[in-house]
C-alpha positions in Angstrom: 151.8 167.9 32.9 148.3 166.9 35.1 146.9 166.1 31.2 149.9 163.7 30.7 149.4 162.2 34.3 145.5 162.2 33.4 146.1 160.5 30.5 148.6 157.6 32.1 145.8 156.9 34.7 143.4 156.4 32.2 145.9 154.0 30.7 147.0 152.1 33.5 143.2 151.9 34.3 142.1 150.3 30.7 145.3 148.2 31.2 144.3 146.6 34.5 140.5 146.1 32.7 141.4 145.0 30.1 143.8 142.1 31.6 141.0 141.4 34.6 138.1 140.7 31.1 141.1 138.4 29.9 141.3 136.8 32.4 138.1 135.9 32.9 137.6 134.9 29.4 140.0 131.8 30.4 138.8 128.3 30.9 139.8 125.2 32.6 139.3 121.5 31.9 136.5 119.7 33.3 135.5 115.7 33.6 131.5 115.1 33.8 129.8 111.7 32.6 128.7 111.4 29.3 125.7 109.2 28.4 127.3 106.5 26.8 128.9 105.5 30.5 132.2 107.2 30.0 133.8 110.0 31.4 134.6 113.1 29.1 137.5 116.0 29.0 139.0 117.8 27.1 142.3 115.2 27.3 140.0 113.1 25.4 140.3 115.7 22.2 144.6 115.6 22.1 144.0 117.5 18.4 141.7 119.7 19.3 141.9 123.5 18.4 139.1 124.3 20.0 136.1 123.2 21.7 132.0 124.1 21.1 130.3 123.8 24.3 126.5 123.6 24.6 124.6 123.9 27.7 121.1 122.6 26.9 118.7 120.0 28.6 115.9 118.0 28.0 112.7 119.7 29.4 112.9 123.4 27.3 111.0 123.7 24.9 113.4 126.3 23.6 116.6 123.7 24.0 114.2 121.0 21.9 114.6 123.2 19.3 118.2 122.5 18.4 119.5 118.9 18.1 119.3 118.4 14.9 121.5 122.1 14.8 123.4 120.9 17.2 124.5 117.8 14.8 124.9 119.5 12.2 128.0 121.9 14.0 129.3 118.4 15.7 129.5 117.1 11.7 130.7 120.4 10.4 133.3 121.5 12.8 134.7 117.9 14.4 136.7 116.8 11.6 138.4 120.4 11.6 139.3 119.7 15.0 136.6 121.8 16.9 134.3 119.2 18.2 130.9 120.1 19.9 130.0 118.6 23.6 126.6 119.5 24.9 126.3 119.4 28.7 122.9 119.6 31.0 123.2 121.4 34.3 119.9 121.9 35.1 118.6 121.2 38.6 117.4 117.5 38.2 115.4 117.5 41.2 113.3 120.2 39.7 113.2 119.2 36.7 113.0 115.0 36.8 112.8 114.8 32.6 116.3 116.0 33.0 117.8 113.3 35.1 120.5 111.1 33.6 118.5 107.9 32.6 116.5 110.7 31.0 119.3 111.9 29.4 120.6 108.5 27.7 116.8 108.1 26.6 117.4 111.8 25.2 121.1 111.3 23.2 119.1 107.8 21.6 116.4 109.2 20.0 117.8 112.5 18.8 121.0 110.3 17.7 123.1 112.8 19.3 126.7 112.6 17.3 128.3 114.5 20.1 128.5 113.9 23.5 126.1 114.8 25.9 127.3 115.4 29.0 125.5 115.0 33.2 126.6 118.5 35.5 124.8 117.0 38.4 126.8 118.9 40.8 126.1 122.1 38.4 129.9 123.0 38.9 130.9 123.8 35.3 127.6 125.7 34.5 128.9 128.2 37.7 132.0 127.9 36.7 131.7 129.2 32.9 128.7 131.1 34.0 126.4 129.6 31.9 122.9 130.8 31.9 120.0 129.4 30.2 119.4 126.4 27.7 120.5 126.7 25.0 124.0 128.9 25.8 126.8 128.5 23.7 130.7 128.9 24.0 133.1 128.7 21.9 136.6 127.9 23.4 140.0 127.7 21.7 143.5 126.8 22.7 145.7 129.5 22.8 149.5 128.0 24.3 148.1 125.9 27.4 145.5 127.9 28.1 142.0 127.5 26.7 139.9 130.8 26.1 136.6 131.9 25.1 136.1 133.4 22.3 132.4 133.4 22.2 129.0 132.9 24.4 125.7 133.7 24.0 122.9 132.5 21.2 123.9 129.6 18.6 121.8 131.6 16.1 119.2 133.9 15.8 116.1 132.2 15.2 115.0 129.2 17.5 112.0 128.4 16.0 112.7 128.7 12.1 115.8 127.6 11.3 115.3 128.3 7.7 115.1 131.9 8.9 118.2 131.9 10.6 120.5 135.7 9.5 123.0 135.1 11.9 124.8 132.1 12.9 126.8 132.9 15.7 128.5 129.8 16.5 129.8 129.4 12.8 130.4 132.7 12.2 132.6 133.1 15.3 134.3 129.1 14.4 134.7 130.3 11.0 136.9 133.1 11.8 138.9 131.6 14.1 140.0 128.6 11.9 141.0 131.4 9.7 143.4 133.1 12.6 141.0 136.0 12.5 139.5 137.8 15.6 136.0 137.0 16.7 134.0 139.8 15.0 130.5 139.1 17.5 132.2 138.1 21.0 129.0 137.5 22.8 125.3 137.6 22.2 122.0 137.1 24.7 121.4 133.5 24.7 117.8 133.3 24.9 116.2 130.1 26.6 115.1 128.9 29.7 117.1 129.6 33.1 119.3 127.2 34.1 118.4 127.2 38.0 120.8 126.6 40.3 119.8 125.0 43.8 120.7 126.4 47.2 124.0 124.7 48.9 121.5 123.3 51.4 119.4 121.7 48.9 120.4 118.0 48.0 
């Protein structure tokens, strides 16, 4: 009998776990300025099945490595109705290459495809608990709720993309469009630290 009880604890406990990590894996809408002047959500995307979210910025050396990756997903994965939005949340006032103005400059000359979006306030960063630059999600629309199913790395090699073994991002877009479970759920992102400024700090 205190086996059986033992093992209905153990149950309720994973139960409770297991619906808090849920829980936390959901994600809400969001509206930031994008550098083309205009402000973005996900209302904008009516079709969308999910969502590829890149926190990057301008000033890592590790983030410079990407754009042209970062395109590529965008033109892969947009018309299948998982478009990519890139978003910089770094501290501006550290870091002045990543103001806005620098920003726009940014988006021109890479020829962004996707949008690139201002967190001056750094609230969605917090929010998603986004890390370093670049860190990647991978949200999808499950009902009216919107859920991530990945975060971490977009791949695993920065510097050589001809190298790259594992692309996480794909891999994980892949297998949802095919109504399949994300096999790799998360993944260091490796990058530089997005810092967040003190409250008093303006």
């Amino acid at each position: 009998m205190k086996k059986l009880i033992l093992v209905l604890l153990i149950l309720l406990v994973n139960l409770v776990f297991s619906s808090f990590e849920e829980s936390k894996r959901s994600w809400k809408n969001f509206e930031l300025l994008s550098t083309n002047g205009k402000i973005v959500s996900f209302n904008d995307y009516p079709n969308a099945k999910g969502f590829i979210l890149v926190f990057t910025c301008n000033h890592c050396p590790f983030a410079k490595l990407y754009p042209e990756r970062l395109n590529e997903l965008n033109k892969k994965y947009a018309p299948l109705g998982v478009p990519l939005i890139a978003i910089s949340s770094t501290d501006t006032i550290q870091y002045e290459e990543d103001t806005y103005s620098k920003m726009i400059e940014k988006a021109a000359s890479e020829h962004f495809n996707f949008p690139y979006l201002f967190d001056g306030e750094q609230t969605v960063a917090k929010s998603i608990g986004a890390q370093k630059t670049p860190h990647a999600f991978v949200i999808w629309k499950e009902a009216n709720d919107w859920k991530i199913k990945y975060n971490g790395a977009i791949d695993d090699n920065g510097a050589e993309p001809s190298k790259v073994t594992q692309s996480y991002v794909q891999q994980a877009v892949d297998e949802l469009l095919k109504g399949k479970e994300v096999s790799t759920k998360e993944v260091k992102s490796i990058g530089c630290q997005i810092h967040f400024r003190k409250k008093n700090k303006q």
